[in-house]
C-alpha positions as CSV (number, residue, x, y, z in Angstrom):
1,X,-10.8,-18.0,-6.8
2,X,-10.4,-15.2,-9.6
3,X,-8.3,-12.5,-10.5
4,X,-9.1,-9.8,-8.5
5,X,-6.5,-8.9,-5.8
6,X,-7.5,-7.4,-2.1
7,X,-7.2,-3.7,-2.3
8,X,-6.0,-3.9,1.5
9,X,-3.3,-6.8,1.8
10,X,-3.4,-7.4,-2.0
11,X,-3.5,-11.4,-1.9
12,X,-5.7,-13.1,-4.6
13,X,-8.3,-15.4,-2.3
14,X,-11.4,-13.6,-2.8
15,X,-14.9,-14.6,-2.0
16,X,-17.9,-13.0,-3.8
17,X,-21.1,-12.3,-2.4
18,X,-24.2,-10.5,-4.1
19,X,-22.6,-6.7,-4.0
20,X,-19.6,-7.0,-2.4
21,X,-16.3,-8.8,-2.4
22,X,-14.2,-9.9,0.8
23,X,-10.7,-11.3,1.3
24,X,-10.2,-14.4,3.0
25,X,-6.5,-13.6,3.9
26,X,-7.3,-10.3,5.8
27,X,-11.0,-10.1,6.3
28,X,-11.5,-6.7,4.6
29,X,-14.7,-6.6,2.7
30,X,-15.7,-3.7,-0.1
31,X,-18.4,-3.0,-2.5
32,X,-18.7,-4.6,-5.7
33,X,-19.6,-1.3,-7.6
34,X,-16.7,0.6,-6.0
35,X,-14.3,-1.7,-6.7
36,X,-15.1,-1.4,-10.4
37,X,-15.3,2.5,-10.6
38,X,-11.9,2.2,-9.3
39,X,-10.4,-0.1,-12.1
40,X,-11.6,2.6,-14.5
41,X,-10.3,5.6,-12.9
42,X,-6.5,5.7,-11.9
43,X,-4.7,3.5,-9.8
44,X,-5.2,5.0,-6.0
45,X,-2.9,3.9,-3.7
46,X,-3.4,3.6,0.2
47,X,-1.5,3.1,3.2
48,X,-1.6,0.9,6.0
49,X,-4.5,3.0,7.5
50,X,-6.4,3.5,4.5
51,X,-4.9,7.1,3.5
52,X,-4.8,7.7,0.2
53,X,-1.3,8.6,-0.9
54,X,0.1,11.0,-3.6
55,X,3.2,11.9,-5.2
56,X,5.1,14.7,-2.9
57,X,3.9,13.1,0.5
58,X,5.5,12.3,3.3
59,X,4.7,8.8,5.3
60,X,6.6,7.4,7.9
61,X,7.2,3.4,8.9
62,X,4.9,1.8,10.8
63,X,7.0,-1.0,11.7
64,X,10.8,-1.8,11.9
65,X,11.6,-3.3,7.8
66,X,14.9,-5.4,7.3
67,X,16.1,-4.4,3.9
68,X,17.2,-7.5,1.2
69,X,20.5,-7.7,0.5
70,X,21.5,-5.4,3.4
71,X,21.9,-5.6,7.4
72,X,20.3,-2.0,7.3
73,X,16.6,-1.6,9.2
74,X,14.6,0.9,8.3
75,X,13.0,1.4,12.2
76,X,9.2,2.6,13.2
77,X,8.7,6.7,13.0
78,X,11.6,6.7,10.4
79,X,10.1,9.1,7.7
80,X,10.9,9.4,4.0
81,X,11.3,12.5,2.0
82,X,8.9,13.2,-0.8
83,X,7.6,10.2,-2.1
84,X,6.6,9.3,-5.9
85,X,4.0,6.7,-6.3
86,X,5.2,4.3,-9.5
87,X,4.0,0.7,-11.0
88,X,4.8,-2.3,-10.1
89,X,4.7,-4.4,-6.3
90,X,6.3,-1.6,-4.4
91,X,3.8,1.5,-5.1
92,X,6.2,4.0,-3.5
93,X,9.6,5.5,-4.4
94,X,11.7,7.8,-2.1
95,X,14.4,8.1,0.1
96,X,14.8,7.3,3.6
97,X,17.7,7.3,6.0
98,X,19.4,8.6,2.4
99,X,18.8,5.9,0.5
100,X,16.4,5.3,-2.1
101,X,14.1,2.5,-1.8
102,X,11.3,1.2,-3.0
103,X,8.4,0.6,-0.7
104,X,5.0,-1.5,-0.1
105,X,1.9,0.7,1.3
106,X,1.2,-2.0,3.3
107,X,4.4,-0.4,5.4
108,X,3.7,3.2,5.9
109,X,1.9,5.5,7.2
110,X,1.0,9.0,6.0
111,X,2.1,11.9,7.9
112,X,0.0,14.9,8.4
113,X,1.2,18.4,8.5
């Protein structure tokens, strides 16, 4: 395997294949070339349906999320308040139910106005 990281479900077991890349956790297949134009532009950040997500949106859960260290559950259709995409493994800042959180794409949705 290498370091290269699925850009859907971002685990690490990768396969390569003349041109394109595909993940054997999740399937998802992409092109080799695109893959590097992205590493030299800006990080872009997706959600769960492959919307790309920027600071001020809104997205919603897409399925009910236990929160560590709590008994709280964020439920499905809750939405956040403007979000702000940041480093790290949770892409997504915001507040929800009124708390602030940090959240994985992999979670959301983006609602459209």
């Amino acid at each position: 395997m290498n370091d290269r990281s699925c850009p859907l479900c971002e685990m690490n077991e990768i396969l390569d294949h003349p041109g394109r890349h595909e993940c054997v956790t999740c399937g998802h297949e992409w092109d080799a070339a695109v893959e590097e134009a992205a590493e030299a532009s800006s990080r872009i950040v997706k959600d769960a349906y492959g919307n790309v997500l920027a600071d001020g949106d809104v997205v919603a859960m897409i399925k009910d999320l236990k929160l560590k260290g709590s008994s709280e559950v964020l439920k499905v259709g809750t939405k956040s308040k403007p979000i702000r995409l940041v480093d790290g493994d949770h892409e997504i800042s915001c507040r929800m139910d009124g708390m602030a959180i940090g959240l994985k794409a992999c979670f959301v949705k983006k609602v459209m106005h």
